[in-house]
N, C-alpha and C positions, 0 to 999 in steps of 0.2 A: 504493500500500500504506500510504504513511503517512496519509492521508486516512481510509483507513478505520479505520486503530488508532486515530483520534482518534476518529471515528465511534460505535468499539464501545466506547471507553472511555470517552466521554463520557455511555452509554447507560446505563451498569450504576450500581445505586444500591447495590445488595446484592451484596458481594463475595465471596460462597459460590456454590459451583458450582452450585448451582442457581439463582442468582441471576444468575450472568454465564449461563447458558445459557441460562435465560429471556429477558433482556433483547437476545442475540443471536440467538433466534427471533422476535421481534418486530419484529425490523429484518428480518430474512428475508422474514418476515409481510406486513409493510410494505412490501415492493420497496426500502429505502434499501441491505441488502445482496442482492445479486442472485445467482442461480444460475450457477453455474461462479466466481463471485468466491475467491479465494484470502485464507482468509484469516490474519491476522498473525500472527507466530511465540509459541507459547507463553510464548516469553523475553521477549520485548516487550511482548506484553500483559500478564505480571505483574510488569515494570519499570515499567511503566508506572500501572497500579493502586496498585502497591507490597505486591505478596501475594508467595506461595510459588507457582513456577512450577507444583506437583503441582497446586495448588488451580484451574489453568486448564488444566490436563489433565485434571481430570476433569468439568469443563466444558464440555470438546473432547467427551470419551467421554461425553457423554447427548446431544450435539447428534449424536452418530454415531448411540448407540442409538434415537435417534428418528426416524433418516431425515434429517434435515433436511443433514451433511455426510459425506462420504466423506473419506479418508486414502489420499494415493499415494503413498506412500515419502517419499523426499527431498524429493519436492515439494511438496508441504505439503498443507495441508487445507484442501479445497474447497465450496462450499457446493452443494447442491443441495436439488430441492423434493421429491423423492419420499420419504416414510414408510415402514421398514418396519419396523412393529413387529414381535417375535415373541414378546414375554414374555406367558405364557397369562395372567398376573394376577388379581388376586383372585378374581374369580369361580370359579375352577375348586376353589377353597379350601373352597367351603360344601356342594355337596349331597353327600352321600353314596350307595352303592351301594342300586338299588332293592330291594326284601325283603332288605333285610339284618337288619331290627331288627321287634321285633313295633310298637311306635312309632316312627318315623319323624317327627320333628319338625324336619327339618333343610328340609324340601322348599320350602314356600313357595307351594304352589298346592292349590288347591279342593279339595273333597270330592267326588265322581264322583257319591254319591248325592245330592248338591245341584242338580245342573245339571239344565237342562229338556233333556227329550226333544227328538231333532232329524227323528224321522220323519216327520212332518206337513210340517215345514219343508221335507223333500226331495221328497217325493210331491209335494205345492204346487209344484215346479220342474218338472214333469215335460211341464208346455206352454210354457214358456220358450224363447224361440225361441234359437238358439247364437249366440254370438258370430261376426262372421262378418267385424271390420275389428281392424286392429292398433292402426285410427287414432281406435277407439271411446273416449269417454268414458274416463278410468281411476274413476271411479265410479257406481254408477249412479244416476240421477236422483233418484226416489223416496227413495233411501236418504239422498241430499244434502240434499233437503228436510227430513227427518227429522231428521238429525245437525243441521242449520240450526236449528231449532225447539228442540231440545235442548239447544242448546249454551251453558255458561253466561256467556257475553258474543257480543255482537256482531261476529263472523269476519269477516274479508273474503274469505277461502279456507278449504273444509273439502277434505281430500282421505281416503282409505283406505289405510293400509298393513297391513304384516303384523306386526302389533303392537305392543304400546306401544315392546318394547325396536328393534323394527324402526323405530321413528317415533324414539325416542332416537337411538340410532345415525344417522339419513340428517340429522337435526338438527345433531347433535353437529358430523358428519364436512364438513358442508357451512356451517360456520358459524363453528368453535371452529379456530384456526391454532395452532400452534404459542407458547409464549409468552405468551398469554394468560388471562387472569387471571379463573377463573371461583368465586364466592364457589356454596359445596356444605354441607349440613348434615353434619353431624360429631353420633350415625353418618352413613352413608350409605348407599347400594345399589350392593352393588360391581361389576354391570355397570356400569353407568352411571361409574363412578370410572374401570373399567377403559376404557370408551370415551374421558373427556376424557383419560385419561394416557397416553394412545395416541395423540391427539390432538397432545399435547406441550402441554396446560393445565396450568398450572400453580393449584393448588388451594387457593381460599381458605375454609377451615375458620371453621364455625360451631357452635358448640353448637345442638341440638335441644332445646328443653324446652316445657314445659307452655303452648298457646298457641301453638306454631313456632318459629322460630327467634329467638336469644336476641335483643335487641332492640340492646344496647348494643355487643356484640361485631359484630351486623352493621353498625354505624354507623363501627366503628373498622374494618373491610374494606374500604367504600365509601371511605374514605382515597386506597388503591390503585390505583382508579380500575377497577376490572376490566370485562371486556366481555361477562360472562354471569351468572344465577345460576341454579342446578339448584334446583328445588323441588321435592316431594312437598306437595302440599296436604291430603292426609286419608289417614288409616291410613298414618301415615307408617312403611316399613319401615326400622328391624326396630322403632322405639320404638312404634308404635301412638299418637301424637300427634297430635294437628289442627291444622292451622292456623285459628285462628280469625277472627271479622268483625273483631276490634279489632288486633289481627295484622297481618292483612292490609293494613289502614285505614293503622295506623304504618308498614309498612312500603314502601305506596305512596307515601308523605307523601315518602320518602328517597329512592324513586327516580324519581321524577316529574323526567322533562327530562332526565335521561342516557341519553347513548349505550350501553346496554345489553339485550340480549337477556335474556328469563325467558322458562326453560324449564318447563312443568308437566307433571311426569308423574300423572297422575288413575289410576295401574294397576288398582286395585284398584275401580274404575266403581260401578255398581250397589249391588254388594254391599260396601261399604266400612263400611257402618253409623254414617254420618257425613252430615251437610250439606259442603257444599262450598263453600268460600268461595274463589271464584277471585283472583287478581291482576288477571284478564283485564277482571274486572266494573269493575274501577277504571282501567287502564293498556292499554284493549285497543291500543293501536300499539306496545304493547312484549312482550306474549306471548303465543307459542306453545305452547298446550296441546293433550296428548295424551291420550285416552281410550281405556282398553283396555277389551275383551268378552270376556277371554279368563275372568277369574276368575269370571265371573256366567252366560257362556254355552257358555264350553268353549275349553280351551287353544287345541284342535283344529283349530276353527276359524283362529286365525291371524290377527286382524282387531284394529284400532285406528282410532284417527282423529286426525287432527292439524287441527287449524286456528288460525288467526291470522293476522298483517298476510301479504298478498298474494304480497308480495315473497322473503317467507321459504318460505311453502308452495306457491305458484309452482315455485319454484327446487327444492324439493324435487320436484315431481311432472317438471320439464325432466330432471334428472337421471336419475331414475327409468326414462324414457322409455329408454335407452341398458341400462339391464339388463332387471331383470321387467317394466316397462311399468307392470302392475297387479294389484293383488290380484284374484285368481281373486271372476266377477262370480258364479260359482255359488255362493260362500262368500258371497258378499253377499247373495246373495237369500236364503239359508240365512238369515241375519242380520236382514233386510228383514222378514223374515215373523214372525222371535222378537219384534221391536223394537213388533212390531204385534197382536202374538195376547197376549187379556187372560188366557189362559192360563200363557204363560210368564210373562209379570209376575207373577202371582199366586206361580209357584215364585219367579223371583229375590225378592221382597219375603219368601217363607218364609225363601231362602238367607239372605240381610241376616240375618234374626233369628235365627236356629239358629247361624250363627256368633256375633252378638253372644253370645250366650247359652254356646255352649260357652269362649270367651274370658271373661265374666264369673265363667262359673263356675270354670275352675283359679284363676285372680287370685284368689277369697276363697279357695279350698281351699290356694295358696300364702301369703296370710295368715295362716290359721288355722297353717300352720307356721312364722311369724316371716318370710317371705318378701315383700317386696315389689317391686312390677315399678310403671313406667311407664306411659303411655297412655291412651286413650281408645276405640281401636278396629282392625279391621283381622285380619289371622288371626295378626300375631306378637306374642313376648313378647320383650321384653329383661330376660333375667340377670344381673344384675350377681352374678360368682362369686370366692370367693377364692382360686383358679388354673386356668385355663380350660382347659390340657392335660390335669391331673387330673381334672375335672368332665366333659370328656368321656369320658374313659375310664369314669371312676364309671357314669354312664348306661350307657354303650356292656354293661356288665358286667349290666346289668338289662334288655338287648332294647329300651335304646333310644337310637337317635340326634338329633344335637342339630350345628345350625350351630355353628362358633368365631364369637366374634365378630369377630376381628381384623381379616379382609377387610372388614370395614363402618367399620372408625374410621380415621379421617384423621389424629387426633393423637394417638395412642396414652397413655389414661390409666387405665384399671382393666380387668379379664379381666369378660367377657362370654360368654352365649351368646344364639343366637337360637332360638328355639324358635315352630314353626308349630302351632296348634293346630286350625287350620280342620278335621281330620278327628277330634279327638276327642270319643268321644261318650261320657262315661260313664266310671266308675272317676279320677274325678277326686282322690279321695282320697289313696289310692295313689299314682298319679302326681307330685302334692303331695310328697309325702312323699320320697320317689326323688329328686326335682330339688332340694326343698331340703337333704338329704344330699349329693347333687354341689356344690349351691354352697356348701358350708362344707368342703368335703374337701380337707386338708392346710392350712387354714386354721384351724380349731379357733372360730370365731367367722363370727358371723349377720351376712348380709349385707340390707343395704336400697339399695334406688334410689330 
């Protein structure tokens, strides 16, 4: 026991509960503390630190709420590996009830009359011989070629999931331990937060601005030494920001040669209304990017793509093996066939511009009322409000709904909303008008981003 109090006390650098709890999930992490290990008494560890016993009790209580230790009475507290989160966390925070509002800008997903028809694609299936092994391909060949051709660096593995946040999540959960220190844009997207802090990552916050992330602020994270970073490379939600070539360029410069996982989520695919400047094109043995078809070709559908070094999408598709196997090959061929008919291109490349265009057009009509927003592309806008409880009501009082920002920001510094505009077409005026009344409501003064 005394081995290990030196052990955990020798580990912690940051003497705040989050600090000792991080650093004794890392030893966890690590195998240096081990499952069933008991570990040292509250009193002893903050004798030893030289803190406030409370402040290593509630160090104890987020290593409980995390899964990572269990409490048996008298006999102290024990370490184990299993997780169970149950905090629903942010995510559940943003959308709102469907027909609730005549505008709905809280949603976050496509326009239904933007998507290509899927009946051609089905009828086309209809000599497709069945699947007929468990032990078939989990994608199908054609379509691998395809995704291969596509993809914007050189993969050593592409595989199919059910989604970008489905290819998030089996990344996340198969990669990110306890403890670890994963550098996240600040906003963010709060599945994605909600998966690393579920995870038990600990979250290192970046500014998001013009260009991607900030440049200086990430130099001072990379400090830390962290073993992830979460990207959005284009239409980055909820800012609408790009990562751009010189971006990109800097910030491979910093991380070329560390041990570090980049995560990219690409969600918004196709129809992003953006170039895409990958990490992957610069650092392909260090990231894993994700491509969603949901907002260009239909939620519905269910399909994504992950690829990158072997070892990581490998491990994902092993795993996989033990629950779904694979994504449904009917929905691929569905996919197969969109990816290929110069018809549905023609609708996603309309999609691309009808949204660029409905997003350019509120941003001036929110100018032209003293409003200014962020971005460059993508369906959301970020609000900067001067109080975000009142502003949503304001709308709410006018038939319309609108995300809070709060589930999206990491360090909480000004009230925000998010607002989806991919489905509006028209009455942009109005609209204008409405949102920048909510963001000045019980603040008496115009707000700019």
């Amino acid at each position: 026991m005394h081995n290990l109090l030196n052990i955990i006390t020798n580990s912690v650098t940051d003497k705040s509960p989050a600090g000792i709890a991080a650093a004794v999930g890392r030893l966890i992490s690590s195998g240096e503390v081990s499952g069933n290990d008991r570990l040292p008494t509250v009193r002893s560890v903050a004798q030893a630190l030289g803190i406030s016993p409370s402040t290593v009790t509630d160090a104890w209580r987020r290593l409980q709420h995390a899964g990572l230790v269990t409490t048996d009475g008298r006999r102290g507290t024990f370490v184990r590996s299993r997780r169970q989160p149950d905090d629903p966390g942010r995510f559940w925070q943003v959308p709102v009830d469907p027909d609730t509002y005549q505008w709905d800008l809280s949603t976050g997903t496509p326009d239904p009359k933007l998507l290509p028809p899927l009946g051609g694609a089905l009828i086309a299936l209809r000599d497709e011989p069945p699947v007929s092994s468990y032990l078939d391909h989990p994608t199908i060949p054609a379509l691998t070629d395809i995704l291969t051709s596509q993809w914007p660096f050189s993969a050593e593995a592409i595989t199919v999931v059910d989604g970008a946040m489905d290819g998030l999540d089996r990344i996340i959960s198969g990669n990110i331990n306890f403890g670890d220190r994963v550098i996240v844009t600040d906003p963010g997207f709060p599945p994605a937060l909600d998966m690393l802090e579920s995870a038990g990552a600990e979250l290192l916050p970046v500014p998001m601005v013009e260009g991607g992330p900030d440049l200086d602020a990430f130099a001072e994270v990379l400090k830390l030494d962290p073993q992830a970073l979460l990207l959005q490379p284009r239409a980055h939600n909820p800012t609408g920001w790009n990562l751009s070539a010189q971006r990109a360029d800097q910030l491979a410069e910093l991380l070329e040669g560390r041990n570090l996982l980049i995560i990219e989520d690409d969600h918004s695919g196709e129809v992003a209304g953006s170039d895409l400047n990958s990490l992957g094109d610069r650092l392909p043995s260090q990231v894993v990017h994700i491509h969603s078809f949901s907002k260009a070709y239909g939620p519905d559908l269910r399909l994504g793509a992950v690829g990158g070094p072997a070892e990581v999408v490998n491990a994902l598709v092993h795993r996989r093996q033990l629950g779904p196997a694979w994504s449904s090959r009917l929905l691929q061929g569905v996919l197969l066939h969109l990816l290929v008919d110069p018809t549905a291109a023609q609708l996603v490349t309309t999609a691309s511009k009808t949204y660029a265009q409905r997003r350019s057009s509120l941003v001036a009509a929110l100018a032209e009322q003293g409003v200014s927003v962020p971005g460059e592309s993508g369906f959301n806008l970020w609000m900067e409000v001067a109080d975000e409880a009142t502003a949503l009501i304001s709308l709410a009082s006018h038939g319309i709904g609108a995300a809070p920002g709060s589930p999206f920001c990491v360090s909480k510094t000004s009230d925000h909303l998010r607002l989806t505009v991919s489905t509006v077409d028209g009455d942009y005026d109005q609209l204008a008008k409405l949102l920048a009344e909510a963001s000045r409501a019980s603040g008496g003064r115009r707000i700019s981003a």
